[in-house]
FIZAKE-880483 format. One record per atom (N, C-alpha, C, O): chain; residue number from 1; x, y, z; atom name. Coordinates in steps of 0.001 Angstrom, whole numbers, plus 524288, in hexadecimal, padded with zeros to 5 digits. Atoms other than C-alpha are relative to their C-alpha. Layout:
N
A, NUM, X, Y, Z, CA
...
END
This chain:
102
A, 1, 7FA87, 7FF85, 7FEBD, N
A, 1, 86B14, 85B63, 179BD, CA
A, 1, 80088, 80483, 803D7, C
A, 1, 7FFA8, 80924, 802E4, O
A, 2, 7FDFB, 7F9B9, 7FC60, N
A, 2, 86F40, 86404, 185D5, CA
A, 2, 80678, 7FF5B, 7FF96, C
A, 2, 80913, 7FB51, 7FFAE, O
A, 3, 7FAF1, 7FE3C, 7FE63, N
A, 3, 87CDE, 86C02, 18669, CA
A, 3, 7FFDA, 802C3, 805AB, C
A, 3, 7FD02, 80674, 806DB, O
A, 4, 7FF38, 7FBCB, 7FA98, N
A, 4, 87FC7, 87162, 19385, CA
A, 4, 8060F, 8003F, 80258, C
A, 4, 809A0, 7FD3F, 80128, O
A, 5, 7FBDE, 7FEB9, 7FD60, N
A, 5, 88A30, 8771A, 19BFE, CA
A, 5, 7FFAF, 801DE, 8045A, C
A, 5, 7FBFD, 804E5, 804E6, O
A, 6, 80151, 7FFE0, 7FC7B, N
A, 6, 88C29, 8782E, 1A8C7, CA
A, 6, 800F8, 80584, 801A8, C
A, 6, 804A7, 80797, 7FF5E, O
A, 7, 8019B, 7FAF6, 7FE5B, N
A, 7, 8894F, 88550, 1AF2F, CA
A, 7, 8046D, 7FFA2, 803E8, C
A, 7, 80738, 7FC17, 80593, O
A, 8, 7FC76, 7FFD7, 7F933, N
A, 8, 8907C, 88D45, 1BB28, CA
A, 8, 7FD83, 7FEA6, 80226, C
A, 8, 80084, 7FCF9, 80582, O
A, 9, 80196, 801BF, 7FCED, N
A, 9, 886DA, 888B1, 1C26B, CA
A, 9, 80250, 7FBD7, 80270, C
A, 9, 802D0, 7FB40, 8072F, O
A, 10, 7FE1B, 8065F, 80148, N
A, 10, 88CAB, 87ADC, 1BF9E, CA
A, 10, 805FF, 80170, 80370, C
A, 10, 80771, 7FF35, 80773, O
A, 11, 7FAAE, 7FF14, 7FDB4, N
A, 11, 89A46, 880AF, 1C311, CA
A, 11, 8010B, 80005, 8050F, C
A, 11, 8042E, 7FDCC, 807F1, O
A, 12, 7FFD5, 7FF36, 7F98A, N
A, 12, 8967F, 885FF, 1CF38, CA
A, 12, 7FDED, 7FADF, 804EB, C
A, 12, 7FEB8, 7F999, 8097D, O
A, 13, 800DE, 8038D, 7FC05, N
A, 13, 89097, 87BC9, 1D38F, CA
A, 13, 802D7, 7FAE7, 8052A, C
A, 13, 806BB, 7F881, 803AB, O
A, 14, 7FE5C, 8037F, 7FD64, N
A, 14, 89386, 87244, 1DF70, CA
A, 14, 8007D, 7F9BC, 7FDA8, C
A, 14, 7FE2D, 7F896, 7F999, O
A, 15, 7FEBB, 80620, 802BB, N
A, 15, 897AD, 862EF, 1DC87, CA
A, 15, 7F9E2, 7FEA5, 80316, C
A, 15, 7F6B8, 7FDE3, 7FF8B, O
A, 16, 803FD, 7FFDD, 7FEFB, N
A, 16, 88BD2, 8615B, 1E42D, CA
A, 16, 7FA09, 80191, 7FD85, C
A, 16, 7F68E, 7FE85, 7FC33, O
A, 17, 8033C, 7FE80, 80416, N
A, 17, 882A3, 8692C, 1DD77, CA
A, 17, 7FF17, 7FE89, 7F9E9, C
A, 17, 7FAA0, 7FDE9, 7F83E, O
A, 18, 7FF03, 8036A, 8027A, N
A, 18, 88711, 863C9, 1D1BB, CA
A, 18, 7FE59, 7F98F, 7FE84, C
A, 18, 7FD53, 7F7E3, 7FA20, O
A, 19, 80177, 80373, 7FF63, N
A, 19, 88406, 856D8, 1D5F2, CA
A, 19, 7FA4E, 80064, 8008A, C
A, 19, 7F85C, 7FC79, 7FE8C, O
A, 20, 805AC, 7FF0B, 7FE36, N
A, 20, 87572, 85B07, 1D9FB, CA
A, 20, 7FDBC, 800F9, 7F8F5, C
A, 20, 7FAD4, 7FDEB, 7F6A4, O
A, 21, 80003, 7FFBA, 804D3, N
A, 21, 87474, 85F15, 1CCDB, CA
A, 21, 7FE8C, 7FC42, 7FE96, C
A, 21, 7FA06, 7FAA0, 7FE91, O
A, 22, 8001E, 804F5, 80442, N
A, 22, 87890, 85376, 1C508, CA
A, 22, 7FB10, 7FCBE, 80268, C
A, 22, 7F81B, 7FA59, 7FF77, O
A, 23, 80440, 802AE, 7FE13, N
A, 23, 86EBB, 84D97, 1CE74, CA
A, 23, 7FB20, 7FFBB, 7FD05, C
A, 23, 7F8B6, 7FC03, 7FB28, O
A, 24, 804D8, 7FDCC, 7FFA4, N
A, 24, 863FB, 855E3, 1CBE2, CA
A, 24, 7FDCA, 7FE38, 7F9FD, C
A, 24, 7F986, 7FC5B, 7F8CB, O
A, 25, 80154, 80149, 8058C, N
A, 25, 86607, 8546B, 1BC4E, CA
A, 25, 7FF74, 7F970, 7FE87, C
A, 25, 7FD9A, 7F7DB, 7FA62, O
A, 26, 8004A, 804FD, 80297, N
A, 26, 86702, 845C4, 1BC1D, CA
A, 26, 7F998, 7FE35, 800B5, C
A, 26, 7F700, 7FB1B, 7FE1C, O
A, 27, 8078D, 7FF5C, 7FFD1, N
A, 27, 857CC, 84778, 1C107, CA
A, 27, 7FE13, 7FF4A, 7FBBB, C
A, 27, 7FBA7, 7FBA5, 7F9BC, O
A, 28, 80102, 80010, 80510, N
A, 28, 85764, 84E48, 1B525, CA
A, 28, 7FEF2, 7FD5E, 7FAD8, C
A, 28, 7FBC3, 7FDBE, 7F742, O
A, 29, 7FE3D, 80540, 804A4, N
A, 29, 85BCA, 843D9, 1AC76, CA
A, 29, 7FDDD, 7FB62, 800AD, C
A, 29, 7FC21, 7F917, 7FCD2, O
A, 30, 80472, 8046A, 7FFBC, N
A, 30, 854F6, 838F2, 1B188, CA
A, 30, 7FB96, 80183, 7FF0A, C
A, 30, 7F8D8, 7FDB1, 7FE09, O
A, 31, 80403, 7FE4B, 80253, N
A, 31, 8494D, 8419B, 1ADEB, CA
A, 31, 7FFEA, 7FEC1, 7F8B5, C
A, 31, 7FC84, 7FDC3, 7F574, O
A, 32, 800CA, 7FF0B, 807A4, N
A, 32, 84D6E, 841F8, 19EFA, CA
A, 32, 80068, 7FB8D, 7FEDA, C
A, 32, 7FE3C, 7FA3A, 7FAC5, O
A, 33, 801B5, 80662, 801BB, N
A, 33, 84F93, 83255, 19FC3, CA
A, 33, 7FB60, 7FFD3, 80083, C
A, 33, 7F982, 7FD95, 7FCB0, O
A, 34, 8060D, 8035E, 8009B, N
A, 34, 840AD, 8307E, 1A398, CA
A, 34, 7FEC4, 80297, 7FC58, C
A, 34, 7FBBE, 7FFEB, 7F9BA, O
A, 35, 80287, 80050, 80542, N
A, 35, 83DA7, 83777, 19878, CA
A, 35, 8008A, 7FF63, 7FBB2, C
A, 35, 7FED1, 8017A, 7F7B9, O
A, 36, 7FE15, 80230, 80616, N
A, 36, 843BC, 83054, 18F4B, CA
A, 36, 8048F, 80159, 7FE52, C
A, 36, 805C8, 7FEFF, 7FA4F, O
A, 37, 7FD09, 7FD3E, 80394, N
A, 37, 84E9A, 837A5, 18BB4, CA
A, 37, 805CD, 7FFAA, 7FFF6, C
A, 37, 80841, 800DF, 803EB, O
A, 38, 7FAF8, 80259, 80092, N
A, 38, 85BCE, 83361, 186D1, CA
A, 38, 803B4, 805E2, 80124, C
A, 38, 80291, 80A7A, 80047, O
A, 39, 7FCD2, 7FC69, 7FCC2, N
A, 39, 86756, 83A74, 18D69, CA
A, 39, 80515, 7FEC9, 7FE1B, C
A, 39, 8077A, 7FB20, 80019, O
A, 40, 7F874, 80338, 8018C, N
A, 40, 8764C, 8392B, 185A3, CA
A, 40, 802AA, 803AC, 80499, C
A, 40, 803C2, 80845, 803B6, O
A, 41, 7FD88, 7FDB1, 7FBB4, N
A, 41, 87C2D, 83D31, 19285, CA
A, 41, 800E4, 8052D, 7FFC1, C
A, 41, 7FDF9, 80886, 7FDEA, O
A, 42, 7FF2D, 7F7B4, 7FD03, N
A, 42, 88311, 84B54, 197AA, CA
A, 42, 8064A, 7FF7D, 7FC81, C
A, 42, 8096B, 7FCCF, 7FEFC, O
A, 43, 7FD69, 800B6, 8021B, N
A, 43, 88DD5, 84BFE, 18D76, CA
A, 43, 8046B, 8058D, 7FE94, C
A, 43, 803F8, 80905, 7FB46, O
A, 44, 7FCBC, 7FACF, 7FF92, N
A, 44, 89A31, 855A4, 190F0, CA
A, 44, 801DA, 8003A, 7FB3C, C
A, 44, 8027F, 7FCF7, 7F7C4, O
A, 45, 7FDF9, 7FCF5, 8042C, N
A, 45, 89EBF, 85CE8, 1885E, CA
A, 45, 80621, 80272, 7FED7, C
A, 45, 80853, 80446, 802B5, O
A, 46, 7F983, 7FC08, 7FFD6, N
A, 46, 8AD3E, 8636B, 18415, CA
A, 46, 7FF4F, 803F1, 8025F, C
A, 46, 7FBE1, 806DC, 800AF, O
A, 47, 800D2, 7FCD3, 7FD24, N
A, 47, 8AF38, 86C68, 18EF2, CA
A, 47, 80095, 8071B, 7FE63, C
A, 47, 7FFA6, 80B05, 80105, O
A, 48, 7FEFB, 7FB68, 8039B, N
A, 48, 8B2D1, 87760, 18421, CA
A, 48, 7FB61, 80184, 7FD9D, C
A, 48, 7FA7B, 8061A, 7FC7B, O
A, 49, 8052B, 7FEDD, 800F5, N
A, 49, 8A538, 87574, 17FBA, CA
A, 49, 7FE60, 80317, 803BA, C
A, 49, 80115, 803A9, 807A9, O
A, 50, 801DF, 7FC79, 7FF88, N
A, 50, 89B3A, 87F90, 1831E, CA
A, 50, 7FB25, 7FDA4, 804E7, C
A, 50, 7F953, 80030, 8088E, O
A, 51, 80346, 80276, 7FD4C, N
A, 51, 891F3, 87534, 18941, CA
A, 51, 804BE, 7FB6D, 8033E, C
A, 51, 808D8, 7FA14, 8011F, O
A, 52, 7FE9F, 803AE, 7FE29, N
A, 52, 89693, 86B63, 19303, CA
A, 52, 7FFAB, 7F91A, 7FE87, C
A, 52, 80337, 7F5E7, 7FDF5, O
A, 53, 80387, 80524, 7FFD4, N
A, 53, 88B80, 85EA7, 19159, CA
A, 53, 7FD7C, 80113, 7FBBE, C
A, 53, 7FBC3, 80566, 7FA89, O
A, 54, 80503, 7FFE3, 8034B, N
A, 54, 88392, 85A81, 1867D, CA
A, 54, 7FCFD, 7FA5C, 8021A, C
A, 54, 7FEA9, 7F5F1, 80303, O
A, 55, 80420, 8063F, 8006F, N
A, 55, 8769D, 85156, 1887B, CA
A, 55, 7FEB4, 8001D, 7FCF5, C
A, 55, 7FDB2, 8043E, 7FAB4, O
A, 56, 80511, 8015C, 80553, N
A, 56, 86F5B, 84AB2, 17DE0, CA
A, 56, 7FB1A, 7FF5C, 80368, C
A, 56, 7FC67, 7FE21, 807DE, O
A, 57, 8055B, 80428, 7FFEA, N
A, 57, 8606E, 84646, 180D7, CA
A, 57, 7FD26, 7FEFA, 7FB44, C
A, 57, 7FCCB, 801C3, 7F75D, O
A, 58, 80371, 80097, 80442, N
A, 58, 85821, 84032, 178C7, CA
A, 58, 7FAD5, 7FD72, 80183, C
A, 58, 7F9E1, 7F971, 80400, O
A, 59, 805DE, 80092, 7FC8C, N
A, 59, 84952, 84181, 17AE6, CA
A, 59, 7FD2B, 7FEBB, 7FBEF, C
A, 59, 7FE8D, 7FDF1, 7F766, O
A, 60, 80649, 8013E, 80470, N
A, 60, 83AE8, 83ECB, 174E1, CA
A, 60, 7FF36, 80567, 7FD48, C
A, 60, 7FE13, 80554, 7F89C, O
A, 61, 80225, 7FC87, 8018B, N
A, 61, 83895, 84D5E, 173AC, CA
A, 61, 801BF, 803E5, 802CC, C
A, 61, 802D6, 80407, 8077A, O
A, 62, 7FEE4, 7F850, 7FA99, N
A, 62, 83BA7, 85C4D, 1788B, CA
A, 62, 7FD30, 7FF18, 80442, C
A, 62, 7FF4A, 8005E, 80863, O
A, 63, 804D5, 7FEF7, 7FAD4, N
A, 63, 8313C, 85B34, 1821D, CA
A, 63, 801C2, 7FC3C, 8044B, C
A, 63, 800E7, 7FDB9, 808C8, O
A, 64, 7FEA8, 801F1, 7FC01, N
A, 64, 83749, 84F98, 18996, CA
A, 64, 8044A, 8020D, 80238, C
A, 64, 80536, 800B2, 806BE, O
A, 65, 7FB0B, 7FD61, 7FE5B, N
A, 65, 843B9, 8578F, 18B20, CA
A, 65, 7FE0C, 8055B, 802AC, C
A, 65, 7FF96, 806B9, 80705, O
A, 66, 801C5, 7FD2C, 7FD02, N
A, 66, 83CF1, 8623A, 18E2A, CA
A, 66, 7FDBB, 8015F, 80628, C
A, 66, 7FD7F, 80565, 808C6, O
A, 67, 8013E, 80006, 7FB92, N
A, 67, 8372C, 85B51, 19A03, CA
A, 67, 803E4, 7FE82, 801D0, C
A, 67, 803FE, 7FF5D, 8068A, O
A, 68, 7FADD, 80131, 7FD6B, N
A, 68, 844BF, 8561B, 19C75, CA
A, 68, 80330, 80387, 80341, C
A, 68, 8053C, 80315, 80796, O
A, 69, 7FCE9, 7FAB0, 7FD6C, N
A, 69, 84ABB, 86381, 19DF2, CA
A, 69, 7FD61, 801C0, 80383, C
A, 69, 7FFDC, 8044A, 806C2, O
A, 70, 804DD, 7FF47, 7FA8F, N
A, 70, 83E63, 86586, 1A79F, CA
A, 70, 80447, 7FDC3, 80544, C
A, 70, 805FA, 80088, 808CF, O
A, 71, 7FC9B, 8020F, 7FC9F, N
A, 71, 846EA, 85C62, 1AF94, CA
A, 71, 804A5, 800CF, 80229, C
A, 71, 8060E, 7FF91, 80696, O
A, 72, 7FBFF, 7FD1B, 7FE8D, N
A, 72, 852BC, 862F7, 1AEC2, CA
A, 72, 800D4, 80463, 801EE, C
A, 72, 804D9, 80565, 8045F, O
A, 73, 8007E, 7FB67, 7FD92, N
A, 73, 84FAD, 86EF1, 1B260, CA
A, 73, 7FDE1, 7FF34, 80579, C
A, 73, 80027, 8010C, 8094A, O
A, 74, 8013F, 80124, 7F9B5, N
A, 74, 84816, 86A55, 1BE81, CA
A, 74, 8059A, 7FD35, 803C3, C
A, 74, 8066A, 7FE14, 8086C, O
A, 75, 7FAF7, 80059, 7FC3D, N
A, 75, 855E2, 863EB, 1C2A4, CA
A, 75, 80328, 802C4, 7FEE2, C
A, 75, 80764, 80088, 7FE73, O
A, 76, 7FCB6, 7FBB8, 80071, N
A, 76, 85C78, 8713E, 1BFEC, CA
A, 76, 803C4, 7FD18, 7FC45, C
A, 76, 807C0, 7FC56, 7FEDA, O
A, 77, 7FB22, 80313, 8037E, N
A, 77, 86580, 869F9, 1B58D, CA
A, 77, 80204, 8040E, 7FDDF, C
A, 77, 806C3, 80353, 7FD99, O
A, 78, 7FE27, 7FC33, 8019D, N
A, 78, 8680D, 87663, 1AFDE, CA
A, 78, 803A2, 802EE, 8027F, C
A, 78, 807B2, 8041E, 80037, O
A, 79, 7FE54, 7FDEE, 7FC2B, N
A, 79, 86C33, 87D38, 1BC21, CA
A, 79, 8056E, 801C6, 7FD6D, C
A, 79, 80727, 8063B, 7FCE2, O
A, 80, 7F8C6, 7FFF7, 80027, N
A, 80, 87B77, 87943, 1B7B4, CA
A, 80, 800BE, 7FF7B, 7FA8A, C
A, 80, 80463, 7FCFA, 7F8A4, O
A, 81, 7FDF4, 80212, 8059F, N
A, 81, 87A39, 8796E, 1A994, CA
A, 81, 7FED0, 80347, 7FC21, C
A, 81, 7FA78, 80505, 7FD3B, O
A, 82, 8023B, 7FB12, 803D8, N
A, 82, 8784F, 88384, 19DC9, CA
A, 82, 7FFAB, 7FA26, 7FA16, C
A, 82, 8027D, 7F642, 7FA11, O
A, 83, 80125, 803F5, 801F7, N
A, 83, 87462, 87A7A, 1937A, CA
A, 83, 7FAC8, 80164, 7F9E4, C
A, 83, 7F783, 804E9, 7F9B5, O
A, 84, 801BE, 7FF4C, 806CF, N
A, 84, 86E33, 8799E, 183AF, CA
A, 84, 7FE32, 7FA18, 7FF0B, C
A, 84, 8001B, 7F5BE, 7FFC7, O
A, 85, 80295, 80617, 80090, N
A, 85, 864A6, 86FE6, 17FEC, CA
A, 85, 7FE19, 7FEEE, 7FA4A, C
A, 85, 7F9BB, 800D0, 7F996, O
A, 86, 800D1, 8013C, 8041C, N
A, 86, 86378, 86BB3, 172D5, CA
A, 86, 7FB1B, 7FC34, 80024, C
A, 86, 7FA37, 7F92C, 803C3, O
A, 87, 80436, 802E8, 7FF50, N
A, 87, 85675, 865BC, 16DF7, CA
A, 87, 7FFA3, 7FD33, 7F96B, C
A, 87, 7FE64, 80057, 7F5FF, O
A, 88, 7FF33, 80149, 80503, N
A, 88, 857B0, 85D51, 16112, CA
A, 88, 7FCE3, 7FB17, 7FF3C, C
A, 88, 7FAFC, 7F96E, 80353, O
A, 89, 800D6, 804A8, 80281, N
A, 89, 85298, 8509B, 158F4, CA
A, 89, 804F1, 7FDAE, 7FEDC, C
A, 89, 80928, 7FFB5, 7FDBC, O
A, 90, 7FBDA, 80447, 8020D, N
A, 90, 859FE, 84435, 15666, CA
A, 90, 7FF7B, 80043, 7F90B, C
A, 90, 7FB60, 80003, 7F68C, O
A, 91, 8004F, 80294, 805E4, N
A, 91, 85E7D, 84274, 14774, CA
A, 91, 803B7, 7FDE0, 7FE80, C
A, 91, 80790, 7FE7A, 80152, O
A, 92, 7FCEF, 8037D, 80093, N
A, 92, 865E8, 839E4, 1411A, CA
A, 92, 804F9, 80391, 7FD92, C
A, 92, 80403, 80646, 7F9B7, O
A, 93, 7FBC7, 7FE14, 8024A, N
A, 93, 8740A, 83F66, 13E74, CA
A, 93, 8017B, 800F2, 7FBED, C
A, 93, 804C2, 80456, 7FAFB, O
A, 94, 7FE33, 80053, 806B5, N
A, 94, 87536, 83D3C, 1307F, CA
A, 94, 7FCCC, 80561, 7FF56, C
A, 94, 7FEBD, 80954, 7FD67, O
A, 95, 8045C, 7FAB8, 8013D, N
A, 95, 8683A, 84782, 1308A, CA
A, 95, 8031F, 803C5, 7FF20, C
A, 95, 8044F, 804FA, 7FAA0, O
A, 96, 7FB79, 7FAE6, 7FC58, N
A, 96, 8713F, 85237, 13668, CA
A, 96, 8051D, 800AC, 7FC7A, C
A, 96, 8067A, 8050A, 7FAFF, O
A, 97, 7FB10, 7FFB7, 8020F, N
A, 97, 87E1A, 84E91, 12F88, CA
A, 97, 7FEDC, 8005D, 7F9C5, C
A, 97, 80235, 8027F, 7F70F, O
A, 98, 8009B, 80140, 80738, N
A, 98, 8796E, 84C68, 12093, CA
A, 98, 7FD3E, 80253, 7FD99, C
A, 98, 7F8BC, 800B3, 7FDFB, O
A, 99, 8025E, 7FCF5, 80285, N
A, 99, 874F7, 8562C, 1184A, CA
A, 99, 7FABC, 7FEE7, 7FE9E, C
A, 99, 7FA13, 7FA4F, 7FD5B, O
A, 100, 80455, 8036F, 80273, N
A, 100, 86623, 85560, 11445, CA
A, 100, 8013F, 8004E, 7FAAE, C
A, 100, 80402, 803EB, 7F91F, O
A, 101, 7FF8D, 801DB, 804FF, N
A, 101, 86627, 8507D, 106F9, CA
A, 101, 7F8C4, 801BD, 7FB9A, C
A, 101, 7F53B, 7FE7D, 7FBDE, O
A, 102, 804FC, 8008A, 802BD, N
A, 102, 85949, 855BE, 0FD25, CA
A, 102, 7FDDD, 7FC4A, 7FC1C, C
A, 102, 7F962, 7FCD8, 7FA74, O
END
């Protein structure tokens, strides 16, 4: 799961620059499709919130994300973004919500 928000960088920037950007990151992202990896879109947020966007992915393992973020950083994706990356397992909801029982 990433949270991010967009930086002054982001502010200052040109509609142009901007655009070069989104470019640069959709690179990015066609990188994390070839390796498999499910993407629940760029998902805004209440602008009262603290973060702007949340993504989900869902991968094989840390290590393919790890080379993912390889990718992002080589297209500066960060540049415009301050951002928190959560690293978790899938479990089934009930797990989470329902007391364990001895």
């Amino acid at each position: 799961m990433a949270l991010w928000e967009w930086n002054d960088a982001w502010c200052e920037a040109t509609a142009a620059r901007r655009r070069d950007y989104d470019a640069e990151c959709d690179i990015a992202f066609r990188g994390d499709l070839a390796l498999n990896i499910n993407i629940a879109g760029r998902h805004r947020l209440d602008w009262a919130h603290g973060w702007h966007h949340l993504g989900i992915w869902e991968t094989d393992r840390p290590e393919t994300v790890d080379k993912a973020i390889s990718g992002h950083e080589d297209a500066a994706d960060f540049m415009f973004t301050t951002s928190r990356h959560v690293v978790g397992k899938i479990r089934p909801l009930a797990e989470l919500l329902l007391p364990e029982r001895a």
